[in-house]
C-alpha positions in Angstrom: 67.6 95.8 -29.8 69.0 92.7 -31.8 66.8 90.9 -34.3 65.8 87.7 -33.0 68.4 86.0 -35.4 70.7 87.7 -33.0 72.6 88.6 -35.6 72.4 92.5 -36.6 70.5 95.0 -35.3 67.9 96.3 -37.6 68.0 100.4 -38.6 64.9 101.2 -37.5 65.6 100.7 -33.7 67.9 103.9 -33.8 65.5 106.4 -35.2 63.8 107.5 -31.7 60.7 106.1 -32.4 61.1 102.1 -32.3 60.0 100.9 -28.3 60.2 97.1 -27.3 57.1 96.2 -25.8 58.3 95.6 -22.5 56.6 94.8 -19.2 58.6 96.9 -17.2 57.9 100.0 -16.0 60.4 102.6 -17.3 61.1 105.8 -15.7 60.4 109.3 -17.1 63.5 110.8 -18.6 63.3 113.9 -20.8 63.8 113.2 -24.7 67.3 112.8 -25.8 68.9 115.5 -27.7 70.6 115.1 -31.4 73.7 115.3 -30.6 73.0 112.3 -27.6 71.7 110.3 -30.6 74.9 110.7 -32.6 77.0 109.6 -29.8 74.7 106.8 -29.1 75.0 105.4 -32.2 78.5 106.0 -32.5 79.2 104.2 -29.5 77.1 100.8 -30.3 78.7 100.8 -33.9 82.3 100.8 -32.4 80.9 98.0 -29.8 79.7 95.7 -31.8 79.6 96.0 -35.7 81.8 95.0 -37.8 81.8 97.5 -40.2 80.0 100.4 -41.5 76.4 99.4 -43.1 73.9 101.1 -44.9 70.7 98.4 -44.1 72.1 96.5 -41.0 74.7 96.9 -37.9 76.6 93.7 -37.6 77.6 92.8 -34.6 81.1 92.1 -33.6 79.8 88.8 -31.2 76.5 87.2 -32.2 74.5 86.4 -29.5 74.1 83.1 -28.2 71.3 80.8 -28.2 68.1 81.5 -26.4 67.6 80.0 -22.9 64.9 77.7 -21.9 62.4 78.4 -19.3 63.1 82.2 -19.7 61.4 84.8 -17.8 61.1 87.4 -20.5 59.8 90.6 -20.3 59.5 91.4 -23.8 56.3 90.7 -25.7 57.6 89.4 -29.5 54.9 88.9 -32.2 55.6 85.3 -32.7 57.6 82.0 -31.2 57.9 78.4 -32.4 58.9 74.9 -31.3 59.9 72.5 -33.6 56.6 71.9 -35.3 53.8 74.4 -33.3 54.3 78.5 -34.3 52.3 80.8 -32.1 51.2 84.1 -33.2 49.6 86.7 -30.0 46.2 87.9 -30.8 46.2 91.7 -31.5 43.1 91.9 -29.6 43.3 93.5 -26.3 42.2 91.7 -23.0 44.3 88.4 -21.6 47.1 87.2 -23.9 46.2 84.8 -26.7 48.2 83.1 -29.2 47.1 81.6 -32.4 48.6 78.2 -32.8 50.0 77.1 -36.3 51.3 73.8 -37.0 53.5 72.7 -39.9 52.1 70.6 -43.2 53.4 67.5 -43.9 56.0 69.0 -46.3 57.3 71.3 -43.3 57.1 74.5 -45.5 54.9 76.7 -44.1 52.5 76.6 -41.2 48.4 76.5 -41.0 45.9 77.4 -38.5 44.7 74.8 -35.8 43.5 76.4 -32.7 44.0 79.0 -30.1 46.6 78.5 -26.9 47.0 81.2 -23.6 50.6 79.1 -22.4 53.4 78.9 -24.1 55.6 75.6 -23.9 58.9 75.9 -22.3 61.5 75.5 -25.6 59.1 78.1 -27.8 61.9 80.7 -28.7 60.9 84.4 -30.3 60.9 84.5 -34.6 59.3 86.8 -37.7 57.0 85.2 -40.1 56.0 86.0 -43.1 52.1 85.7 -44.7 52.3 83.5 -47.7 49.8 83.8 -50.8 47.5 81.1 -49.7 47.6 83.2 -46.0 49.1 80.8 -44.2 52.6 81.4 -42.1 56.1 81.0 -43.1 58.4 81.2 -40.3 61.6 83.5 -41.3 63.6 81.7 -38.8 64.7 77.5 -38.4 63.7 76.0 -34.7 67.3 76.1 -32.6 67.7 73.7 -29.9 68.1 76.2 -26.7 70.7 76.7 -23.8 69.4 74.0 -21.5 68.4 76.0 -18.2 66.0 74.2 -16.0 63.5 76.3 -14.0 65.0 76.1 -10.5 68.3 77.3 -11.9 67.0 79.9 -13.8 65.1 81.1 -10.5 68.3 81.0 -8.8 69.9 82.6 -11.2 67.4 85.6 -11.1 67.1 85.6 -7.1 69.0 88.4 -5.5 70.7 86.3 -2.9 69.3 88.1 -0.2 68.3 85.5 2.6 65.4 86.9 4.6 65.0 85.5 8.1 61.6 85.7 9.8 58.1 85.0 8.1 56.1 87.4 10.2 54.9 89.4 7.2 51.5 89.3 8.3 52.6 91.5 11.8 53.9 93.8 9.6 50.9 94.2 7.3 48.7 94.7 10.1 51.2 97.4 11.6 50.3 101.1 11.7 54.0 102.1 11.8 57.0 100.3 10.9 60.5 101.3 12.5 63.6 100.0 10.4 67.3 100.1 10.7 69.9 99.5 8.2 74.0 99.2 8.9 76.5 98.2 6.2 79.6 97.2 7.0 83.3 97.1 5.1 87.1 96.1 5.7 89.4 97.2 3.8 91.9 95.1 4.1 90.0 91.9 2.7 87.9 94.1 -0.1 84.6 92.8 1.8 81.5 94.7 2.7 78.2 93.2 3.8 74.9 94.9 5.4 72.6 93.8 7.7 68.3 95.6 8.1 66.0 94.8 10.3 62.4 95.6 10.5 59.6 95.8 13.3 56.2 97.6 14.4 56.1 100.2 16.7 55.4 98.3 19.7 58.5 95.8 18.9 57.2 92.9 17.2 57.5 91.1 13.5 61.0 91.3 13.8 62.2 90.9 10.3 66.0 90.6 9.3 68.1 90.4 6.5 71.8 89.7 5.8 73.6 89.8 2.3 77.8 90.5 0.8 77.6 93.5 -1.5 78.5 92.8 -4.5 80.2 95.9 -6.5 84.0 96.0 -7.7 86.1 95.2 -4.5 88.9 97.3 -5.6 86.4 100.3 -5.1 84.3 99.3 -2.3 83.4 101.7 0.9 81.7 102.0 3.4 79.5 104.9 1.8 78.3 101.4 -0.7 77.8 99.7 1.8 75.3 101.8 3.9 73.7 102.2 0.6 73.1 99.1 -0.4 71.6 97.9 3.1 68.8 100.6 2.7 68.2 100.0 -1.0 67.3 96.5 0.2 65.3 97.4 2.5 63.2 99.9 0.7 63.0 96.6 -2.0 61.9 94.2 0.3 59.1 97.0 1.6 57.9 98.0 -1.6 58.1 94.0 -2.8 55.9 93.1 -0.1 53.2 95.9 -0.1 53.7 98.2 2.7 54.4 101.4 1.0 51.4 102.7 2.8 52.5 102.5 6.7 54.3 105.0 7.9 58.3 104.0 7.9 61.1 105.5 9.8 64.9 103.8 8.3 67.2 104.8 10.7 71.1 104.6 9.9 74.4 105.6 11.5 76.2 107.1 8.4 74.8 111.0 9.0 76.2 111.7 5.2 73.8 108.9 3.8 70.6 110.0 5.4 71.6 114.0 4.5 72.1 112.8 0.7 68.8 110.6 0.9 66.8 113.9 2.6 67.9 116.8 0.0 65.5 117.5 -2.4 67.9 116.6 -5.5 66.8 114.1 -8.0 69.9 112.9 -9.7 69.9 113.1 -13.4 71.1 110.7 -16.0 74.5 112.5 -16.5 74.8 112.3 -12.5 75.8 108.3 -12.9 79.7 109.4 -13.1 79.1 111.1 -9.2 80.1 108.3 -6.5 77.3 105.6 -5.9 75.1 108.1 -7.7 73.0 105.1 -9.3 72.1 103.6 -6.0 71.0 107.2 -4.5 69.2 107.4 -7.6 67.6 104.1 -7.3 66.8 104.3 -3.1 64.8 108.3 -4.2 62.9 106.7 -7.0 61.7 103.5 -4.8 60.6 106.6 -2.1 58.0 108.2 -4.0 55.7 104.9 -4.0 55.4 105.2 -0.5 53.0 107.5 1.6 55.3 107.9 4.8 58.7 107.0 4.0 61.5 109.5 6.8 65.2 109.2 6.6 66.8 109.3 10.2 70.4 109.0 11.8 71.3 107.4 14.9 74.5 107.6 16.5 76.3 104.9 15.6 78.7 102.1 18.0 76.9 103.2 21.1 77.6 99.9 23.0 81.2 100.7 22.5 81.4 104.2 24.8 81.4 104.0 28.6 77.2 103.9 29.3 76.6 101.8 31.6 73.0 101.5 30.6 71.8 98.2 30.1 70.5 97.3 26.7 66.8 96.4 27.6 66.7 100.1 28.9 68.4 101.8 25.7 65.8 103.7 22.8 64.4 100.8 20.0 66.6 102.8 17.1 70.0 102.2 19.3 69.1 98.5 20.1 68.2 97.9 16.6 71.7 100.0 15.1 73.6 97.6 17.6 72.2 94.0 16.3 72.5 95.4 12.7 76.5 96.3 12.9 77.0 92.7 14.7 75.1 91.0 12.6 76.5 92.9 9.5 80.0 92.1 10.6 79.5 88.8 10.8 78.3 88.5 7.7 81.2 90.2 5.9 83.7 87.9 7.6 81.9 85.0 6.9 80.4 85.4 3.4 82.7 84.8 0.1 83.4 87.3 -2.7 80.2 87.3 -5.4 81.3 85.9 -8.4 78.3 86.8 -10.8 77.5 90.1 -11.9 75.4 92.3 -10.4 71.6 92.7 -11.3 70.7 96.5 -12.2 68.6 98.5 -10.1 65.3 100.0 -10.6 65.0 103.4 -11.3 68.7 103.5 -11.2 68.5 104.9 -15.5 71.6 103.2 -16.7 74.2 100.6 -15.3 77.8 100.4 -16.5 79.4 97.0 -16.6 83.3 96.4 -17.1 83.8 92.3 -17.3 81.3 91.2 -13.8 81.8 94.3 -12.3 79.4 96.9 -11.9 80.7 100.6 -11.9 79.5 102.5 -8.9 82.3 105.1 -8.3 85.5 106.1 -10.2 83.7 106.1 -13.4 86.8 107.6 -15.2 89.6 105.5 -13.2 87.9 102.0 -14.0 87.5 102.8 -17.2 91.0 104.0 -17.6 91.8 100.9 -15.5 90.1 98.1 -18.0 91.9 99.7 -21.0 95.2 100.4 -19.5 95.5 97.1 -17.0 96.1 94.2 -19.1 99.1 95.4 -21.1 100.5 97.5 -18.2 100.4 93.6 -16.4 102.0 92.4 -19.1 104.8 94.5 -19.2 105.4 94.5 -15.4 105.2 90.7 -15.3 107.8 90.5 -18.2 110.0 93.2 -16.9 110.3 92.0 -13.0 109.6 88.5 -13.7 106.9 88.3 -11.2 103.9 85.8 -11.5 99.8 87.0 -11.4 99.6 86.0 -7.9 102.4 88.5 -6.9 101.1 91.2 -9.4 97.7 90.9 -7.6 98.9 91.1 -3.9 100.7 94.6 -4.6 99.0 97.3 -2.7 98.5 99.6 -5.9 95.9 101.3 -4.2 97.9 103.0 -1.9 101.0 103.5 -4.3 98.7 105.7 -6.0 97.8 107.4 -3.5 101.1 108.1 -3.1 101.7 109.2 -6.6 99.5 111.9 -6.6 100.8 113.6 -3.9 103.6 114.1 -6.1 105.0 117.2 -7.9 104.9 116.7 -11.8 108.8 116.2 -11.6 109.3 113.9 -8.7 106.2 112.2 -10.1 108.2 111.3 -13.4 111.4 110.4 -11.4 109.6 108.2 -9.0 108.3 106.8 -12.3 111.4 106.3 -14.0 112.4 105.1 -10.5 110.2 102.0 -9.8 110.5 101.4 -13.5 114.1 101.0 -13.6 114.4 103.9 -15.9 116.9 106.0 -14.2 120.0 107.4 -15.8 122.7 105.5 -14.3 125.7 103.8 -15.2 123.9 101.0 -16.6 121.5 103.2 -19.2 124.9 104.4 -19.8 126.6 102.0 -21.2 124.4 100.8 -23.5 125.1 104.2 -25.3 129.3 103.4 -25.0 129.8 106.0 -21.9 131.6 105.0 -18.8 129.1 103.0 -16.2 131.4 103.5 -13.3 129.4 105.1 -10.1 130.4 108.9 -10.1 130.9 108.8 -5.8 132.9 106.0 -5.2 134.3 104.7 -9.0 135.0 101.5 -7.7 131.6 99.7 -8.9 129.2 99.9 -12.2 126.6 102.3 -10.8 123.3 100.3 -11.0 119.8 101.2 -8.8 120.6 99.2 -5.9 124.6 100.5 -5.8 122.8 103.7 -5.1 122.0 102.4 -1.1 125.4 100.1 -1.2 128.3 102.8 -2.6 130.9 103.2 0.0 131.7 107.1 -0.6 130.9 108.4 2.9 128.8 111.2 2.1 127.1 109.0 0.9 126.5 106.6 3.7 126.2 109.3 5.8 122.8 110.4 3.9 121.3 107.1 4.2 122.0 106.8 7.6 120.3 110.4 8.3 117.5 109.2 5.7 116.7 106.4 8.0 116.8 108.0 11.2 114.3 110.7 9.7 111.8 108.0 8.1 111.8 106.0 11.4 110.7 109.3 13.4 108.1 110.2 10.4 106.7 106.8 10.5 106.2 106.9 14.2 104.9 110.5 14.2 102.2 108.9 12.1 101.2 106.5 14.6 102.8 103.6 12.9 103.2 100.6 15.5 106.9 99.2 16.2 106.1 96.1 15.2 105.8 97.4 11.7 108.3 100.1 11.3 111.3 98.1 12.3 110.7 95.4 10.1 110.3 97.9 7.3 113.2 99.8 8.0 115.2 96.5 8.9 114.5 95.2 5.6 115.7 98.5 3.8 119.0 98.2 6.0 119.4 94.6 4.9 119.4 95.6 1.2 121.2 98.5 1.2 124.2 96.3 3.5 123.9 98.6 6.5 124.0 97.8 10.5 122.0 100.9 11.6 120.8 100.8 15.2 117.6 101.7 14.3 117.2 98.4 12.4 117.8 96.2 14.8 114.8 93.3 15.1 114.3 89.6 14.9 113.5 88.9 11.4 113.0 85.2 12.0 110.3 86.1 14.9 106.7 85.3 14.4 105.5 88.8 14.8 108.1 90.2 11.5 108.3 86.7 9.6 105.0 87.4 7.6 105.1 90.7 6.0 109.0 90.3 5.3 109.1 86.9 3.6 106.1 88.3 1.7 107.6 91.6 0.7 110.4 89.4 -0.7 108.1 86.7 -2.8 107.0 89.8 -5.1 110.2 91.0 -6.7 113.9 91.6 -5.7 114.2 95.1 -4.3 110.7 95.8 -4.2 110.7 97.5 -0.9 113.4 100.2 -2.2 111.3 101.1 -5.2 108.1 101.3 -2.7 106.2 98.7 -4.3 104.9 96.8 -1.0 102.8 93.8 -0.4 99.3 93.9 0.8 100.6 92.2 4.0 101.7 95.9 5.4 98.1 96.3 5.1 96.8 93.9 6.8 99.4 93.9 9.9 99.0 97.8 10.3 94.9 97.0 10.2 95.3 94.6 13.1 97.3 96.4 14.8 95.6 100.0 14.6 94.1 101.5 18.0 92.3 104.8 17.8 94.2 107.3 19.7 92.7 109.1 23.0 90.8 112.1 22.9 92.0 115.1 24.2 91.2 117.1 27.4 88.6 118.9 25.7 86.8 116.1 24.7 87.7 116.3 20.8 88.7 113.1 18.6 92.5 113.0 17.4 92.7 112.8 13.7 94.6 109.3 13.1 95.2 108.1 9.9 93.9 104.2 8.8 95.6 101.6 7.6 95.7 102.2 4.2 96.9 106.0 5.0 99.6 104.7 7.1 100.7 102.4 4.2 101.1 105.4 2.1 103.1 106.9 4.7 105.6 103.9 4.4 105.8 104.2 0.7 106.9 107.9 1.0 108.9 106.8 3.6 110.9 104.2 1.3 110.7 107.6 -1.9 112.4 110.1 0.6 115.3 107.6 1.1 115.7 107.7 -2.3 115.3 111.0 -3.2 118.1 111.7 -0.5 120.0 109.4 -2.0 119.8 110.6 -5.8 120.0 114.1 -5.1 123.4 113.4 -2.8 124.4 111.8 -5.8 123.9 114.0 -8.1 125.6 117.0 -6.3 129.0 114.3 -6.2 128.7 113.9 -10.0 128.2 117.7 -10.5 131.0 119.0 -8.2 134.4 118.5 -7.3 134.3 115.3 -5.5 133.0 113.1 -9.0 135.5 110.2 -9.3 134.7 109.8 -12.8 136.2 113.3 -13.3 139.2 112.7 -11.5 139.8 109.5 -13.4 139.1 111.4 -16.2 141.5 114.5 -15.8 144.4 111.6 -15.0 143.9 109.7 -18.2 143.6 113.3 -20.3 146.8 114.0 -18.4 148.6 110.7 -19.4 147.5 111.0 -22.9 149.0 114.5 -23.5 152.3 113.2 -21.8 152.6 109.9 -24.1 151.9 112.8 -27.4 154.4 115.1 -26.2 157.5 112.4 -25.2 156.1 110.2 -28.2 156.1 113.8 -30.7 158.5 112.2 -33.3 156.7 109.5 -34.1 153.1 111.0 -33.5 152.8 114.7 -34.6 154.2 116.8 -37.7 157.4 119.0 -37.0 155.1 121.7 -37.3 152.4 120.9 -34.6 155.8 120.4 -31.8 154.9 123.4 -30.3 151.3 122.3 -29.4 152.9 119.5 -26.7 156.0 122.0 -25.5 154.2 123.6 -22.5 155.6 123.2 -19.1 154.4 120.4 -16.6 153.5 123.2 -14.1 151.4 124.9 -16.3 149.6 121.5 -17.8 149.0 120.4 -14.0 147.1 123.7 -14.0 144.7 123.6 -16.8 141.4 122.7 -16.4 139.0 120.3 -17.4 137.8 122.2 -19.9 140.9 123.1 -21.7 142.8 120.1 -21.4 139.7 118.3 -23.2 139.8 121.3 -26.1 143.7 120.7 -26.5 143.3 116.6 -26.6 141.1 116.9 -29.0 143.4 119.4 -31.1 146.2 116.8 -30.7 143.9 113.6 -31.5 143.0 115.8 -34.7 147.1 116.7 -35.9 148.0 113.1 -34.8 145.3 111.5 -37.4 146.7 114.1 -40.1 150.1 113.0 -39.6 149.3 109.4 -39.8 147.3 110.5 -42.8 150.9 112.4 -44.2 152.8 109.2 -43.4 150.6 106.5 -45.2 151.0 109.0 -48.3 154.2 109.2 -48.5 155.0 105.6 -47.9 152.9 104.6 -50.8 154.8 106.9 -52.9 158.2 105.7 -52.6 160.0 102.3 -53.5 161.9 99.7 -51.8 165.9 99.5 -53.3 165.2 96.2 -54.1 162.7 97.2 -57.2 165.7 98.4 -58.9 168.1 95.3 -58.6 165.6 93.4 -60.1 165.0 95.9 -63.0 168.7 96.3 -63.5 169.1 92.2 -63.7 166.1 91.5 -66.3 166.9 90.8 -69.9 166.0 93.5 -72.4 162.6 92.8 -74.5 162.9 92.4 -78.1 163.2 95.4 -79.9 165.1 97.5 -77.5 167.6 98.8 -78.0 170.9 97.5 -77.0 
């Protein structure tokens, strides 16, 4: 849409009617609406301009220079080299260019000859006709991005190794029988697909192996699975055998049910989960004659058949090389670090930074604007570094979070935060930070798991006996609960027996000294490294079936890490609400201490009423000791302040009255002074 300046973009590209003249094949979509026009360009005015214009939108980044030994699929009117302009032939039939060259002045360019190549550093201008009807060109010859051809091919490849050249087998084939697995762990954000492809009678084997390259931090299986059959649908339709008849087969049953419904996603599907590749995968279908969508169950050579593979149906044998050969790929390939290309027929990609949005729609977006200054703020207020921001499992604390009521949700905030409203908030507005259950200590987070008041200690000690038995209820391993229990214990000073394990072992030393490299008291406030993860992945065995035959519902890895986050939340929400019953009832110390010093004060005005209070306020401090013992808060605090009132007006009295008389000495000097002239006497 830019002019070829790269500058603006001119106004008459968002009327409705302006169309590049583009190579590509563009799928039918219905016209867009008014108000889809509004919002359109509302949305590339607040991308790139500027400012408002009347003639031009300026754009807030021009673009760069253009790149040699392009592959461009737009057809512009005119391009130039330093001194050669070509102009394309309006006639229809083969492309043609009218060559130009310049004069000897440089000023305008005449007519030499005819040329059906362009050379390599030609980049796209406007001309203008001149009176004489020769060519101006309305742009000066820019010396391009230098891009030789074999990177520029690499750069436009897919990546996608394909291993076996018997395409000819194929094309001769009546039938073709395919398979496609994906595979994804979730521990190391990887996923990677493997498709295969024969004839009928098992020959042509044809294979392919390739990372999939999406966000990592949303990455599943479901993508996976996708993106192996999109490939292979590619590489069918690439390679012209859309007219055989083709049977993919896949293990993922909720794949081939979403491939075989009759829905077309729309344009405003795209937000739905991997809705662009579905999209893409249905659009590529149509250009084939026989083209069938069937599952196969998946991990066969795992269950107890003793069947040898030879012997075993092709689909089976074929699911079975695909999920080795697609894990092996995942472990062994590395992260993509260029964008991904977008798909045909796919209608519209998002892109945030590299990272091509393929579910979450709303939670990425929220994520790129909210991110980088939430980072900022975390990093400055814990005084942890990027590498230990990025090796929190946020993931699963937000899984977490959700779970939550709206009120735990903002104490669990206010929680990890450091936000509570404790002794230390406390005194920063002048109020006593003493903790409320023991009144020995200034009550800060961490004082909550070390105070000595035995209630208490006794609720910790419950809270830890009921996490360890919720953690193994939830099939949690040993060899990860204890550690994570231990480590609790060790920061909140405790020897509970439930605690008790090596910390300087091999099997605990890796998750604890890497819980402790992100932040002090990390664990307490849930925040846990990704190593939980990773040890609870290893470490995870499916559970038996049952008598009946039926699968156990067990929760993964990143489910039983959210299970040790809530684990770590109860603790403390034991602990705050034990807390908060001490500072509400009876057994606060900081009322106690309180009532003694109201108690002490009211003695010191009422021996001390002489020299504190007015004659006429005596009777205020003249009740009897048993009766003052008995008064409660309440109405000791109301007399006090009474007292504290008539003791400032007396002061008030004194300071008058002191100011109005004179020392004796004023009047022995008065008496001793000779009289003034005039006086008399």
């Amino acid at each position: 849409m830019a002019s070829n300046c790269g500058r603006y973009i001119p106004p008459n590209r968002f009327n409705g009617k302006w169309r590049a003249k583009s190579s590509l094949k563009w799928a039918r979509q219905p016209p867009p609406t008014g108000p889809m026009w509004d919002k359109f360009r509302q949305l590339i005015k607040r991308a790139f301009c500027f400012k408002k214009r009347h003639t031009r939108i300026g754009q807030q980044v021009p673009m760069g220079k253009w790149y040699n030994n392009a592959r461009r699929h737009i057809c512009y009117e005119a391009y130039r080299t330093r001194r050669v302009l070509f102009v394309k032939q309006k006639e229809y039939g083969p492309i043609c260019y009218d060559r130009y060259v310049t004069n000897e002045d440089r000023n305008y360019f005449v007519k030499e000859g005819i040329s059906f190549k362009l050379p390599p550093d030609a980049h796209p201008v406007t001309t203008t006709v001149s009176r004489n009807e020769n060519l101006i060109a309305d742009q000066d010859f820019e010396s391009m991005t230098n891009l030789t051809l074999s990177e520029y091919q690499k750069l436009d490849s897919n990546e996608e190794e394909v291993n076996g050249s018997n395409l000819d087998t194929l094309l001769n084939a009546e039938a073709l029988i395919t398979c496609s697995d994906g595979s994804y762990d979730p521990i190391t954000a990887k996923a990677a697909f493997n498709w295969r492809i024969v004839t009928n009678k098992e020959l042509g084997l044809t294979e392919c192996s390739a990372p999939v390259n999406t966000n990592p931090k949303y990455l599943n299986s479901y993508r996976a699975e996708f993106a192996g059959i999109r490939s292979l649908v590619n590489y069918l339709k690439a390679r012209g055998l859309t007219q055989k008849e083709i049977t993919v087969y896949c293990d993922s049953k909720s794949c081939v049910d979403e491939l075989n419904n009759d829905y077309d996603p729309r344009i405003t599907d795209l937000e739905k989960p991997e809705s662009d590749i579905i999209k893409s995968i249905k659009t590529m279908a149509r250009t084939f004659k026989t083209l069938k969508f069937a599952w196969v169950k998946g991990h066969q050579d795992d269950d107890d058949d003793d069947t040898p593979f030879e012997q075993r149906p092709l689909p089976v044998r074929l699911n079975i090389a695909c999920d080795k050969a697609a894990k092996e790929c995942m472990r062994n390939c590395i992260k993509p670090k260029k964008r991904a290309r977008p798909m045909e027929g796919a209608g519209a990609t998002l892109y945030l930074g590299t990272n091509m949005v393929t579910t979450e729609m709303k939670e990425q977006i929220q994520c790129a604007a909210q991110v980088p200054q939430m980072k900022k703020y975390i990093k400055k207020r814990f005084r942890c570094t990027d590498e230990a921001f990025e090796e929190i499992n946020w993931r699963a604390l937000g899984r977490a979070k959700k779970r939550l009521k709206l009120h735990q949700s903002i104490r669990t905030s206010k929680m990890i935060y450091g936000w509570l409203n404790i002794g230390v908030q406390k005194r920063y507005m002048g109020q006593d930070s003493t903790c409320p259950c023991c009144g020995n200590a200034t009550e800060t987070q961490i004082h909550l798991y070390r105070c000595t008041n035995q209630k208490m200690r006794d609720t910790l000690n419950n809270s830890i006996t009921t996490a360890k038995s919720k953690l193994f209820q939830d099939g949690i391993p040993s060899t990860v609960y204890n550690p994570f229990i231990g480590e609790i214990c060790h920061l909140a000073g405790i020897n509970h027996p439930d605690s008790q394990y090596d910390v300087k072992s091999e099997n605990h030393r890796t998750e604890v000294q890497a819980q402790r490299q992100i932040m002090k008291e990390a664990i307490l406030r849930g925040i846990l490294h990704n190593d939980w993860t990773r040890k609870l992945h290893e470490q995870w065995k499916p559970r038996p079936p049952t008598k009946d035959g039926k699968k156990v519902h067990q929760k993964d890895a990143m489910e039983q890490t959210v299970s040790l986050i809530q684990a770590a939340w109860t603790i403390f929400e034991n602990q705050w609400g034990q807390r908060n019953e001490i500072l509400h009832g009876n057994d606060n110390e900081l009322l106690v201490t309180n009532k003694q010093q109201k108690f002490k004060r009211y003695m010191e005005l009422r021996y001390n009423k002489y020299q504190m209070l007015r004659r006429c306020d005596h009777h205020m401090v003249e009740h009897s000791i048993s009766d003052v013992i008995k008064w409660s808060r309440q109405h000791m605090s109301a007399i006090l302040r009474n007292l504290e009132e008539m003791h400032k007006q007396y002061l008030k009295e004194l300071k008058i009255e002191e100011e109005g008389l004179q020392p004796i000495t004023a009047f022995f000097s008065r008496a001793a002074s000779p009289p003034c002239q005039g006086d008399p006497g």
